[in-house]
PDB file with SEQRES, HELIX, SHEET and CRYST1 records, atoms N, CA, C and O in Angstrom:
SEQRES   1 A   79  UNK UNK UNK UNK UNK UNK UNK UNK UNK UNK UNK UNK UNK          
SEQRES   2 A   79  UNK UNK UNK UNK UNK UNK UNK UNK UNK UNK UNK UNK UNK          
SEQRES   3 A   79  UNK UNK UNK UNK UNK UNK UNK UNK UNK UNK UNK UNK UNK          
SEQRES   4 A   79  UNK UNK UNK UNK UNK UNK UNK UNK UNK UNK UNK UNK UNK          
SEQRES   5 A   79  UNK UNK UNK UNK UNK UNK UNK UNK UNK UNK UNK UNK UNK          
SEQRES   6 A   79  UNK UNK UNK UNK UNK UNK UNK UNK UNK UNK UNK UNK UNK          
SEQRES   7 A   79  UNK                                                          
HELIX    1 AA1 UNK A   29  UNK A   32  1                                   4    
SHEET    1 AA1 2 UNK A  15  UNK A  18  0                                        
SHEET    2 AA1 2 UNK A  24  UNK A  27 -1                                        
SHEET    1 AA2 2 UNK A  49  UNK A  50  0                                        
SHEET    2 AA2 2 UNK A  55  UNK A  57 -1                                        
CRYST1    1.000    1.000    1.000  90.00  90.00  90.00 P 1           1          
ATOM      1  N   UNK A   1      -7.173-177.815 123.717  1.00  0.00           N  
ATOM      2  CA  UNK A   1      -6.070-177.726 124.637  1.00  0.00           C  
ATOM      3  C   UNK A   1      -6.203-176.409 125.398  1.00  0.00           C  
ATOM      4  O   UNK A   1      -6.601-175.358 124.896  1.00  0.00           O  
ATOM      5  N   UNK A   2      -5.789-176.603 126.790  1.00  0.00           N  
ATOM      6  CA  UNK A   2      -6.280-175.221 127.691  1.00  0.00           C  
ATOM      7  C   UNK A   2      -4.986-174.851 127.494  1.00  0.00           C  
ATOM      8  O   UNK A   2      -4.300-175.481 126.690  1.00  0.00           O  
ATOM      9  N   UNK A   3      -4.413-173.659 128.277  1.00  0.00           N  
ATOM     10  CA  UNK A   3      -3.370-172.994 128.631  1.00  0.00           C  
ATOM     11  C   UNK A   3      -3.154-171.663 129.902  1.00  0.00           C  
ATOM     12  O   UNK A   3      -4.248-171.387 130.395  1.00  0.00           O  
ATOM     13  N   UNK A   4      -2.659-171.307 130.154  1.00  0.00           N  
ATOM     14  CA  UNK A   4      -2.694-169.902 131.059  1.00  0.00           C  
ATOM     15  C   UNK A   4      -1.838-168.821 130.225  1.00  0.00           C  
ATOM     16  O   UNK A   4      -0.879-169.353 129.665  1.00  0.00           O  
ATOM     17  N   UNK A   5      -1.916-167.823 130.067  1.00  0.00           N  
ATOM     18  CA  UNK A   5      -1.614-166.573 129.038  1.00  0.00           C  
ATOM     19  C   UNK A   5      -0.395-165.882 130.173  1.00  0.00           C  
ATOM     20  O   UNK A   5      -0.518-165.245 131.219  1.00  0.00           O  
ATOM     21  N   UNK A   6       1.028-166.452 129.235  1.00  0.00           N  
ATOM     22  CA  UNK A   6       2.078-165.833 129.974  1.00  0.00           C  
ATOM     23  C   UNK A   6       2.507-164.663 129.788  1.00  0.00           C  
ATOM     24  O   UNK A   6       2.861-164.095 130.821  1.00  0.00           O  
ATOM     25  N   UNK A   7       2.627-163.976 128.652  1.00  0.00           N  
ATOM     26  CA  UNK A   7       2.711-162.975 128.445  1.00  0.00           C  
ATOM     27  C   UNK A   7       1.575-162.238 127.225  1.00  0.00           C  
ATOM     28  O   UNK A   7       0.810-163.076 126.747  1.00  0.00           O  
ATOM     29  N   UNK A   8       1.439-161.151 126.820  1.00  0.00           N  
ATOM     30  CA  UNK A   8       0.623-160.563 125.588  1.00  0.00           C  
ATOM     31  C   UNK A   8       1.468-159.385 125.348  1.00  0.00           C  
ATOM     32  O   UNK A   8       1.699-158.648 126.307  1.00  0.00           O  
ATOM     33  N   UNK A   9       1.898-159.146 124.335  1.00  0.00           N  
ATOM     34  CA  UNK A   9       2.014-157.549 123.485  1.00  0.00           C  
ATOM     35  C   UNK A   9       0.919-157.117 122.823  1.00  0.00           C  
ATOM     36  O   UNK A   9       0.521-157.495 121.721  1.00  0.00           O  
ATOM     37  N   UNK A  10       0.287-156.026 123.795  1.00  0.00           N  
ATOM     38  CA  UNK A  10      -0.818-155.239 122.523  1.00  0.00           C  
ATOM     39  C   UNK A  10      -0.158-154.608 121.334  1.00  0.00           C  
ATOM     40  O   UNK A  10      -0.654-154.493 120.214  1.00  0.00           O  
ATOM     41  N   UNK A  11       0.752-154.306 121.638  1.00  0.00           N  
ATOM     42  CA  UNK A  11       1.327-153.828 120.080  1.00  0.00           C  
ATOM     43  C   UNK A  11       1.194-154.841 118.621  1.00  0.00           C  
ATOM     44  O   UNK A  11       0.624-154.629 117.551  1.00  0.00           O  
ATOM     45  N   UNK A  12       2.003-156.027 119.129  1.00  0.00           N  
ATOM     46  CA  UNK A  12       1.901-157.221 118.161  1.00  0.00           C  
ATOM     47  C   UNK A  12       1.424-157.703 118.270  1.00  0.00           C  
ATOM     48  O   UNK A  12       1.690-158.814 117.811  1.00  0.00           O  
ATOM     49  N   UNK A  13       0.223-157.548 118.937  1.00  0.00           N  
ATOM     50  CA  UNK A  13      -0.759-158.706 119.194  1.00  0.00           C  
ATOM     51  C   UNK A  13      -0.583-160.702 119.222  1.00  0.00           C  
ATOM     52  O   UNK A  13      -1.285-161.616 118.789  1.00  0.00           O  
ATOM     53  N   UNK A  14       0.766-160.629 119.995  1.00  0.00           N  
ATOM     54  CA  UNK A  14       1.431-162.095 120.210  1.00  0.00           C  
ATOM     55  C   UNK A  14       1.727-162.059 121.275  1.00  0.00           C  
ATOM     56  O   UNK A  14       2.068-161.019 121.840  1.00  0.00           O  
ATOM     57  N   UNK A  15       1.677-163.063 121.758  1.00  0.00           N  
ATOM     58  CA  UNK A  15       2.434-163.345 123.316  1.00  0.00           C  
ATOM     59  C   UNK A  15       2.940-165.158 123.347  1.00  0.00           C  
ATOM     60  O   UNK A  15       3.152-165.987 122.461  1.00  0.00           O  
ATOM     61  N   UNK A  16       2.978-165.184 124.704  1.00  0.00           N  
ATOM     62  CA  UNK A  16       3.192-166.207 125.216  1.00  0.00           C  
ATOM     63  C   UNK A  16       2.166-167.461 126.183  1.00  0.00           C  
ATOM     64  O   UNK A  16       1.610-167.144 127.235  1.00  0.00           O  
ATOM     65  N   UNK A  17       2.105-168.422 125.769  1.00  0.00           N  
ATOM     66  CA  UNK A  17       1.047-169.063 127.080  1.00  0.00           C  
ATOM     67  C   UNK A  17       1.950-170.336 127.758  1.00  0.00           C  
ATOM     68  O   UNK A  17       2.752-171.060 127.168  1.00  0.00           O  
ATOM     69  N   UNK A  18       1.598-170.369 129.047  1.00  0.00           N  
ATOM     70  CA  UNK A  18       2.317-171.999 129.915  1.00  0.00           C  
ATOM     71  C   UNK A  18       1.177-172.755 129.563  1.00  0.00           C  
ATOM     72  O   UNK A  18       0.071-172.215 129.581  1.00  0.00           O  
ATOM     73  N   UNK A  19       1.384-174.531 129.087  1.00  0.00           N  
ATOM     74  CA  UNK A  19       0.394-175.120 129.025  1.00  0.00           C  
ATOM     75  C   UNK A  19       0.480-175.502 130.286  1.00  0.00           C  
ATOM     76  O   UNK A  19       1.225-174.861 131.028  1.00  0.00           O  
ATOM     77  N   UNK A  20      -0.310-176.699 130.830  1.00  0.00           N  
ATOM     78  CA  UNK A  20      -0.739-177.120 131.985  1.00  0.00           C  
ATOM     79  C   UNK A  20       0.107-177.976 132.451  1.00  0.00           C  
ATOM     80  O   UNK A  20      -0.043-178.350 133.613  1.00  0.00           O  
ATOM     81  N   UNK A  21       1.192-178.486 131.662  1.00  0.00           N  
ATOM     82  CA  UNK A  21       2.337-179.457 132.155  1.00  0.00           C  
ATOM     83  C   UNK A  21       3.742-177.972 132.288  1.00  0.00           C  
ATOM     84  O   UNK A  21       4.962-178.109 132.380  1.00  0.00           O  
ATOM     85  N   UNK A  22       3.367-177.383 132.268  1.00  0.00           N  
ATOM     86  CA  UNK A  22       4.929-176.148 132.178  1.00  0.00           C  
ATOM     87  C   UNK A  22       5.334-175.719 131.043  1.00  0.00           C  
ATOM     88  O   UNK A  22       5.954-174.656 131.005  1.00  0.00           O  
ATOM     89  N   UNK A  23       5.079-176.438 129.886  1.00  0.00           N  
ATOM     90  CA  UNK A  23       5.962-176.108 128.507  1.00  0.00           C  
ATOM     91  C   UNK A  23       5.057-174.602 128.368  1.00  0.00           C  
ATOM     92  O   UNK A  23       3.914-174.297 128.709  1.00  0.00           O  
ATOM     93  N   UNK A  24       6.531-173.604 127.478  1.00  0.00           N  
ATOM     94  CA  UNK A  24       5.947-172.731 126.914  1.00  0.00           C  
ATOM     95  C   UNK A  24       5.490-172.236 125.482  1.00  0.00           C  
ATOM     96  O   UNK A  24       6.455-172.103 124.729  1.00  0.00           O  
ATOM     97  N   UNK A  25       4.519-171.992 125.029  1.00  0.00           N  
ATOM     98  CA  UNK A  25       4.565-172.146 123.697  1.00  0.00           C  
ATOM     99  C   UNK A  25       3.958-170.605 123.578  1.00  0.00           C  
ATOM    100  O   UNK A  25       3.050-170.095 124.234  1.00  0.00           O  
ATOM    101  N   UNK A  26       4.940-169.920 122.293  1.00  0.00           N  
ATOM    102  CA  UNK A  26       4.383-168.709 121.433  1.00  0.00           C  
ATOM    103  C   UNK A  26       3.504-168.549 120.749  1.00  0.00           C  
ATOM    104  O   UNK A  26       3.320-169.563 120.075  1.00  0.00           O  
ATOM    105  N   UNK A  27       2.548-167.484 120.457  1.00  0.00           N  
ATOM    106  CA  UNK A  27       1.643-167.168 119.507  1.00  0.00           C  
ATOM    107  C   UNK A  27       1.657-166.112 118.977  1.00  0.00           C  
ATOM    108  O   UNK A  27       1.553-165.083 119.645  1.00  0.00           O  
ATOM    109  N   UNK A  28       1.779-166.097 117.758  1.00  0.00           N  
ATOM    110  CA  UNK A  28       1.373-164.828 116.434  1.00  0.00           C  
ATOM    111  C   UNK A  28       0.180-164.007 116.306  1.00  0.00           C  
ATOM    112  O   UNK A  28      -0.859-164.495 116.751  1.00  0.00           O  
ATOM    113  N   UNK A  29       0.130-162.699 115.711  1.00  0.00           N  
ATOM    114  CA  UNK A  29      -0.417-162.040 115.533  1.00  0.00           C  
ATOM    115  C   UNK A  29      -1.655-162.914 114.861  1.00  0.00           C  
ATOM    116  O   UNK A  29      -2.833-162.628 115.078  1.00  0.00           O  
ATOM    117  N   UNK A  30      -1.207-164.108 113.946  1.00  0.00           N  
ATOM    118  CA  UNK A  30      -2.711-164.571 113.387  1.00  0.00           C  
ATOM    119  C   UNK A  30      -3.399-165.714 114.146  1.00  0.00           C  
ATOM    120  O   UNK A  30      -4.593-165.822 113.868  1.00  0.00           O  
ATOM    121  N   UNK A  31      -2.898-166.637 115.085  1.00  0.00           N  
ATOM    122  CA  UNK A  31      -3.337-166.970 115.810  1.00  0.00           C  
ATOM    123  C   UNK A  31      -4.344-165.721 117.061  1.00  0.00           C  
ATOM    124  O   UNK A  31      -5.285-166.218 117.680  1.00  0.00           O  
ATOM    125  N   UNK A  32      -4.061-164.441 117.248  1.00  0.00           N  
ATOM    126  CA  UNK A  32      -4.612-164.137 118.016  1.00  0.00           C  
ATOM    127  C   UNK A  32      -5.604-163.867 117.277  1.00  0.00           C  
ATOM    128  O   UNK A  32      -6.657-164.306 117.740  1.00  0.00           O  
ATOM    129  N   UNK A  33      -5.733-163.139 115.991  1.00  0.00           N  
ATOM    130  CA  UNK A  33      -6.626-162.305 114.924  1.00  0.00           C  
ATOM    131  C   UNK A  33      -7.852-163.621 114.387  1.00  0.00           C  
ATOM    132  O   UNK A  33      -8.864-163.473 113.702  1.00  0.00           O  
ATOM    133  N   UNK A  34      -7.280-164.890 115.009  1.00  0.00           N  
ATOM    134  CA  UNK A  34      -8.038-165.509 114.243  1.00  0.00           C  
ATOM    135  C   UNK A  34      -8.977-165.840 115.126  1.00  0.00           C  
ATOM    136  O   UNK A  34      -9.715-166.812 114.967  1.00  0.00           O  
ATOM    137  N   UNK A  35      -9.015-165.163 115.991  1.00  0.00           N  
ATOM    138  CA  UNK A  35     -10.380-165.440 117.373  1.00  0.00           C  
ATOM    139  C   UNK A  35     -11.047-164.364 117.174  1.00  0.00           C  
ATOM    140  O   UNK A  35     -11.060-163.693 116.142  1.00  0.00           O  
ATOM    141  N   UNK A  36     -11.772-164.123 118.422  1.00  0.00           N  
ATOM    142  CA  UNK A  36     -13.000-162.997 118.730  1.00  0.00           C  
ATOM    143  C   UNK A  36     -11.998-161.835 119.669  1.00  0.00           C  
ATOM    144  O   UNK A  36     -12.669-161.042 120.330  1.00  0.00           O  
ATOM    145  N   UNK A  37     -11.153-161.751 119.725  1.00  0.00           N  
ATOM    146  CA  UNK A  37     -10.553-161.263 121.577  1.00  0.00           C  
ATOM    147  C   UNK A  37     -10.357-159.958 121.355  1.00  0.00           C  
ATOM    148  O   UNK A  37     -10.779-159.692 120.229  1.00  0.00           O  
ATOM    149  N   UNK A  38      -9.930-159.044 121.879  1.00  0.00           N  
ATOM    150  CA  UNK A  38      -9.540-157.658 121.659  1.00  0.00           C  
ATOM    151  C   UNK A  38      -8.313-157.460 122.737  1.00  0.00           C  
ATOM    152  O   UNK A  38      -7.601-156.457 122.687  1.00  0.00           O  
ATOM    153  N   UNK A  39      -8.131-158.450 123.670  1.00  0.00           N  
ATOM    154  CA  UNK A  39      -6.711-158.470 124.479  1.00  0.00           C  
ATOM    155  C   UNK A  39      -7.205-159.412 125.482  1.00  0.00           C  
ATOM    156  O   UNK A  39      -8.349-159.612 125.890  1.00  0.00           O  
ATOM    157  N   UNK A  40      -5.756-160.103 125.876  1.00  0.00           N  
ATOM    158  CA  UNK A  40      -5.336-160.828 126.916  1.00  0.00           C  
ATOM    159  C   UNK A  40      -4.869-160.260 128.101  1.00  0.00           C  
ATOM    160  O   UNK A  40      -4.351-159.144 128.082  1.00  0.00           O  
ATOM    161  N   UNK A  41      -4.975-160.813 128.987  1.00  0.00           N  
ATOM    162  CA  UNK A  41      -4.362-160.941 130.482  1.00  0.00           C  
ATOM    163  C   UNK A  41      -3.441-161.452 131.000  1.00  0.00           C  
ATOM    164  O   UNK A  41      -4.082-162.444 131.346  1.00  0.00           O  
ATOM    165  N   UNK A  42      -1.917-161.761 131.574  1.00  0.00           N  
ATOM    166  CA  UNK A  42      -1.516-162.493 132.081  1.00  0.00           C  
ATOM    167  C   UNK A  42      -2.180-163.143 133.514  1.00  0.00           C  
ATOM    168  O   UNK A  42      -2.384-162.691 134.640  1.00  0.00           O  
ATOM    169  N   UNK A  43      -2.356-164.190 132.977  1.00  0.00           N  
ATOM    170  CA  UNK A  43      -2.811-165.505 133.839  1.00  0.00           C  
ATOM    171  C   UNK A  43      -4.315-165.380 133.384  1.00  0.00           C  
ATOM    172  O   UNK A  43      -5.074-165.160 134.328  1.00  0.00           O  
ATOM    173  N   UNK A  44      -4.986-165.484 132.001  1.00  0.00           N  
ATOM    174  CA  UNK A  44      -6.002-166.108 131.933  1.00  0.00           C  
ATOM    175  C   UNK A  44      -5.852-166.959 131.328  1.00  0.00           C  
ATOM    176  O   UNK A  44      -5.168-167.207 130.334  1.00  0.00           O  
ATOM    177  N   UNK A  45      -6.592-167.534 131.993  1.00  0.00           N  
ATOM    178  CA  UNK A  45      -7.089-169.108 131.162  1.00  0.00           C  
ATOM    179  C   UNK A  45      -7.681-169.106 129.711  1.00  0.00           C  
ATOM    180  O   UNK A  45      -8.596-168.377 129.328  1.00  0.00           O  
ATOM    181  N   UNK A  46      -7.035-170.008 128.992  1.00  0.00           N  
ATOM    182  CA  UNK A  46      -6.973-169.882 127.216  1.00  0.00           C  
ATOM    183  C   UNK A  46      -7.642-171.110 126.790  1.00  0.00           C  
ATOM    184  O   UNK A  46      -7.780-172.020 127.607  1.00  0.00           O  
ATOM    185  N   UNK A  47      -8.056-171.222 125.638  1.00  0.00           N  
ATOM    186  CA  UNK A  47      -8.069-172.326 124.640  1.00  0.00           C  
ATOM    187  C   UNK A  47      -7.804-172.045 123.534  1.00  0.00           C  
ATOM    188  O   UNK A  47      -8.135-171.034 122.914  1.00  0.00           O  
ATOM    189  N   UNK A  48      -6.790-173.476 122.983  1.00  0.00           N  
ATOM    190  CA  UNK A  48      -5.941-172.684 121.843  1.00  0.00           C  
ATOM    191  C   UNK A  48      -6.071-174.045 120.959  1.00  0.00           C  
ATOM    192  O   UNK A  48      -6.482-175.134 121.357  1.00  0.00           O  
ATOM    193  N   UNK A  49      -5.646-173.726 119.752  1.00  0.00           N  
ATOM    194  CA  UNK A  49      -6.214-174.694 118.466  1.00  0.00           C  
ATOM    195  C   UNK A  49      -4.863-174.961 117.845  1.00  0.00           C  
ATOM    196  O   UNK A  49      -4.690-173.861 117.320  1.00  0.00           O  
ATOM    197  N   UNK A  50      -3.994-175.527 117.600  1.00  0.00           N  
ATOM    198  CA  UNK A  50      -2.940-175.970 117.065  1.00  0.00           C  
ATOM    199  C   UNK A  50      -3.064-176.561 115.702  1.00  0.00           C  
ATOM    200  O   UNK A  50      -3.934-177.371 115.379  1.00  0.00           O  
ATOM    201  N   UNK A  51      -1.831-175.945 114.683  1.00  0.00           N  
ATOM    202  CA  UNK A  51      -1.765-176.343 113.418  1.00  0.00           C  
ATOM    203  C   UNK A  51      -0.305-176.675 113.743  1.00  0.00           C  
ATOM    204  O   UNK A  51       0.642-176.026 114.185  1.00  0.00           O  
ATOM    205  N   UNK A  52      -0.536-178.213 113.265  1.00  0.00           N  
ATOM    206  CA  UNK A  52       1.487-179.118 114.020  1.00  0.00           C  
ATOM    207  C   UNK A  52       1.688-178.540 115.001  1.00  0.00           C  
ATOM    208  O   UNK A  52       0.897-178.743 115.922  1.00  0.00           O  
ATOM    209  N   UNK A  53       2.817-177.586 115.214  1.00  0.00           N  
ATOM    210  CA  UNK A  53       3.204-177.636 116.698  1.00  0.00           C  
ATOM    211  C   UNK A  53       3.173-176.119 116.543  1.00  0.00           C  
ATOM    212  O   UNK A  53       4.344-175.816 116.313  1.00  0.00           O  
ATOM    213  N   UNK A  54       2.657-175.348 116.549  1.00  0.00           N  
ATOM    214  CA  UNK A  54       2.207-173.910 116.099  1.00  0.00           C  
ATOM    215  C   UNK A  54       0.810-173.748 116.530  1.00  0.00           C  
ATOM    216  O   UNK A  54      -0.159-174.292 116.001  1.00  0.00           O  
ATOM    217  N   UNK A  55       0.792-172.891 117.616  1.00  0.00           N  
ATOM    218  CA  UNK A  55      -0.602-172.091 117.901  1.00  0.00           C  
ATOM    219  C   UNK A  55      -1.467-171.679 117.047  1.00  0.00           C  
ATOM    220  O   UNK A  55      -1.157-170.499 117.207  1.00  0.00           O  
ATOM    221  N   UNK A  56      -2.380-171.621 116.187  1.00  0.00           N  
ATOM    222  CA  UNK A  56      -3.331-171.340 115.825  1.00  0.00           C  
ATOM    223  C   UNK A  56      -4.533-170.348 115.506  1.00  0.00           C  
ATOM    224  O   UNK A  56      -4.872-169.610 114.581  1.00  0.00           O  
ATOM    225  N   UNK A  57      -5.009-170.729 116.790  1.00  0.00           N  
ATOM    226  CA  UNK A  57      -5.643-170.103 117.256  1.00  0.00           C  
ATOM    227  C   UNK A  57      -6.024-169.803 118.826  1.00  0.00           C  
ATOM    228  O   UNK A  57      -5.965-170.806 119.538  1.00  0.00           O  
ATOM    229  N   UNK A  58      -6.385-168.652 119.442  1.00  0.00           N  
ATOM    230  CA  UNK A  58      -6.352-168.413 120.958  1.00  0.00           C  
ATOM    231  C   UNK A  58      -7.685-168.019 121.484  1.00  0.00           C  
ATOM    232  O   UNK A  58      -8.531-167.821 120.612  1.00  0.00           O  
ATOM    233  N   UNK A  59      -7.929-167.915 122.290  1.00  0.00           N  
ATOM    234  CA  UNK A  59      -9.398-167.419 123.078  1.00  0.00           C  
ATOM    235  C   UNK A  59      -9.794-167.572 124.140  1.00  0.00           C  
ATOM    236  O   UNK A  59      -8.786-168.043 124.669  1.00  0.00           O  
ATOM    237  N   UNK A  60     -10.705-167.524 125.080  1.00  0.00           N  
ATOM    238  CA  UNK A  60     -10.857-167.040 126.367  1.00  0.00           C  
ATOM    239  C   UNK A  60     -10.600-168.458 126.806  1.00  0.00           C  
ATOM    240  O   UNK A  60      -9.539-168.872 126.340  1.00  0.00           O  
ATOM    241  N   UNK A  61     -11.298-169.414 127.628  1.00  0.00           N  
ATOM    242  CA  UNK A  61     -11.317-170.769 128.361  1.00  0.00           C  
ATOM    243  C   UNK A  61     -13.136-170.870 128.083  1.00  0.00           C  
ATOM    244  O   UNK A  61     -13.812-171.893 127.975  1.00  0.00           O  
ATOM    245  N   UNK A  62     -13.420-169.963 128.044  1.00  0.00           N  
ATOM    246  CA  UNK A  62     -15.326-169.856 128.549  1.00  0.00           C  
ATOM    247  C   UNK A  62     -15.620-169.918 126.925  1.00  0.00           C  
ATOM    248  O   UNK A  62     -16.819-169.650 126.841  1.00  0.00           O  
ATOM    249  N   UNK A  63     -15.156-170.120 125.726  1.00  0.00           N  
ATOM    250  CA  UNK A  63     -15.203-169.536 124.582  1.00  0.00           C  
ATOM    251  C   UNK A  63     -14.826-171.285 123.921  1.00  0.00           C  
ATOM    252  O   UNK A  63     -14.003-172.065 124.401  1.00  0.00           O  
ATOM    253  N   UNK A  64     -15.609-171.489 122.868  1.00  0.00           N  
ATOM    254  CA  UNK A  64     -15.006-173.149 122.075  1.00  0.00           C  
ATOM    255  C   UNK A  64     -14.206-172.508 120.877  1.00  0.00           C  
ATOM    256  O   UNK A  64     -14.401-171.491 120.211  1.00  0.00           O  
ATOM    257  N   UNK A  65     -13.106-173.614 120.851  1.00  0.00           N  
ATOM    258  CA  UNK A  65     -12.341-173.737 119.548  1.00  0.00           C  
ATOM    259  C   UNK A  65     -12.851-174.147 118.373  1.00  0.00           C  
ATOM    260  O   UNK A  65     -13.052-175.349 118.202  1.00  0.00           O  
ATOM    261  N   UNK A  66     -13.106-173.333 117.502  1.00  0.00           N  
ATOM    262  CA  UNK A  66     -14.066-173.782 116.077  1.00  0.00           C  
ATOM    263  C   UNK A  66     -13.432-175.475 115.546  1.00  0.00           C  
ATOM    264  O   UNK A  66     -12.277-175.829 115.785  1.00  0.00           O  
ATOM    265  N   UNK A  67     -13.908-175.884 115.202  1.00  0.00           N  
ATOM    266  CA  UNK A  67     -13.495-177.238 114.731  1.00  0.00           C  
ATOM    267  C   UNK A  67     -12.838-177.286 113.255  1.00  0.00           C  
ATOM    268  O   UNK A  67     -12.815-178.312 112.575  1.00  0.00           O  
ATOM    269  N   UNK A  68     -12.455-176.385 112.961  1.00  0.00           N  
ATOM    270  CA  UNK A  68     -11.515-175.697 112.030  1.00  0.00           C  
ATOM    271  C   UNK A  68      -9.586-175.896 112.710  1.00  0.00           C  
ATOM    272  O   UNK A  68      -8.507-176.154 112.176  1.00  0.00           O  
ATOM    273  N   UNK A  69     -10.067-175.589 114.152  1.00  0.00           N  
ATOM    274  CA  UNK A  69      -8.487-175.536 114.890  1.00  0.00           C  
ATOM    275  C   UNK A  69      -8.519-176.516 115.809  1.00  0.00           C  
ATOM    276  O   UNK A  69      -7.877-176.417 116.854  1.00  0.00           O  
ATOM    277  N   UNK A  70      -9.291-177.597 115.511  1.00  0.00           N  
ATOM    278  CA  UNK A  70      -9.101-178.557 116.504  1.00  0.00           C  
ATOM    279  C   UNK A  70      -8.407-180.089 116.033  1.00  0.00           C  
ATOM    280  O   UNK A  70      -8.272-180.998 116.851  1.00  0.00           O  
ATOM    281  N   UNK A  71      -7.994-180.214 114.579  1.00  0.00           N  
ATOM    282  CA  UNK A  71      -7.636-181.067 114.291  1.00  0.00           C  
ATOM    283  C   UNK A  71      -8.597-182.472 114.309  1.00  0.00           C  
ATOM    284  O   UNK A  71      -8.526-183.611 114.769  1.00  0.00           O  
ATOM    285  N   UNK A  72      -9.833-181.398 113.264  1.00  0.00           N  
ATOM    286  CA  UNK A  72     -10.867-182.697 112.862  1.00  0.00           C  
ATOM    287  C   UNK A  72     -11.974-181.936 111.736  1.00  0.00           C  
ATOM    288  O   UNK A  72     -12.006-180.708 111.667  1.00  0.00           O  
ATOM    289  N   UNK A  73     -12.942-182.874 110.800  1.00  0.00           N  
ATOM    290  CA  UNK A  73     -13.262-181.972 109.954  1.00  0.00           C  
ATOM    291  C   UNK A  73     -14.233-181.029 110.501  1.00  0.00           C  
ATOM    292  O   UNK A  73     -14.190-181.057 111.730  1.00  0.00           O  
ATOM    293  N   UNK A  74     -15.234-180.070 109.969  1.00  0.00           N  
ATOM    294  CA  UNK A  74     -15.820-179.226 110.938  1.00  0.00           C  
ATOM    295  C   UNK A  74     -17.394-179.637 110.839  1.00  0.00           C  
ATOM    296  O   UNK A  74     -17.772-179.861 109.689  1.00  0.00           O  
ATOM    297  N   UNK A  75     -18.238-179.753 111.730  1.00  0.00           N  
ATOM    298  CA  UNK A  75     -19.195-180.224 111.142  1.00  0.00           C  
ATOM    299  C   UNK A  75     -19.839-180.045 110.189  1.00  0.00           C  
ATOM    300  O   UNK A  75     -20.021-179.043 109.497  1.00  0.00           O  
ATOM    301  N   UNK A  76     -20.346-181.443 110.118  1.00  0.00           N  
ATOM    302  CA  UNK A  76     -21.263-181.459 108.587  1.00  0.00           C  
ATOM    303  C   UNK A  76     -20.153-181.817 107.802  1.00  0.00           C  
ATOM    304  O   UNK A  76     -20.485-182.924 107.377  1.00  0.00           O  
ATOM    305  N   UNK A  77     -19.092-181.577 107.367  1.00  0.00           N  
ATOM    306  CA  UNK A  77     -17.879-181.962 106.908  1.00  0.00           C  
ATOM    307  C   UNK A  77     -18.042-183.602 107.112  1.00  0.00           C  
ATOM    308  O   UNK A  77     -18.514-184.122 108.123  1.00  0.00           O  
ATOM    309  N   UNK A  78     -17.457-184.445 105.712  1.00  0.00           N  
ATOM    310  CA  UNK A  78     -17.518-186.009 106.260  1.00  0.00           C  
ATOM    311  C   UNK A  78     -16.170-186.146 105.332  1.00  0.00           C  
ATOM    312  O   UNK A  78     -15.724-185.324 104.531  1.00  0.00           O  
ATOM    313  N   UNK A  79     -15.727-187.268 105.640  1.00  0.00           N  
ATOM    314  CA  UNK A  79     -13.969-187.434 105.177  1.00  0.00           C  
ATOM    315  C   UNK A  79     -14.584-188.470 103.483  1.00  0.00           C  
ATOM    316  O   UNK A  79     -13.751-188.892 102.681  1.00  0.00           O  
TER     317      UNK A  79                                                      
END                                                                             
């Protein structure tokens, strides 16, 4: 799932992103920690990994969502 990065606190390392239909959805300090990033931008383009309806995980747009946060097993993984 893409997004655009509405807000960021470097302090708490959480912010905000608009998905691509308008809704806004929050993210936590471990959703951000659980990527590669060292800070966001307002208005970059994201990809983000959802656990239920809870952000996850976050990261650039140019960057893949491990298949850990994509809601499938990860490869090599078989059910």
């Amino acid at each position: 799932m893409q997004g655009t990065v509405r807000s960021f606190d470097e302090a708490t390392r959480s912010g905000t992103v608009f998905l691509d239909d308008g809704t806004v959805l929050e993210f936590g300090t471990s959703a951000f920690d659980a990527g590669p990033l060292r800070l966001l931008r307002t208005g970059q383009r994201v990809n983000i990994g959802m656990s239920g309806d809870e952000i996850a995980y976050i990261t650039l747009s140019t960057f893949p969502v491990p298949d850990a946060f994509r809601g499938r097993p990860p490869a090599g993984d078989s059910e």
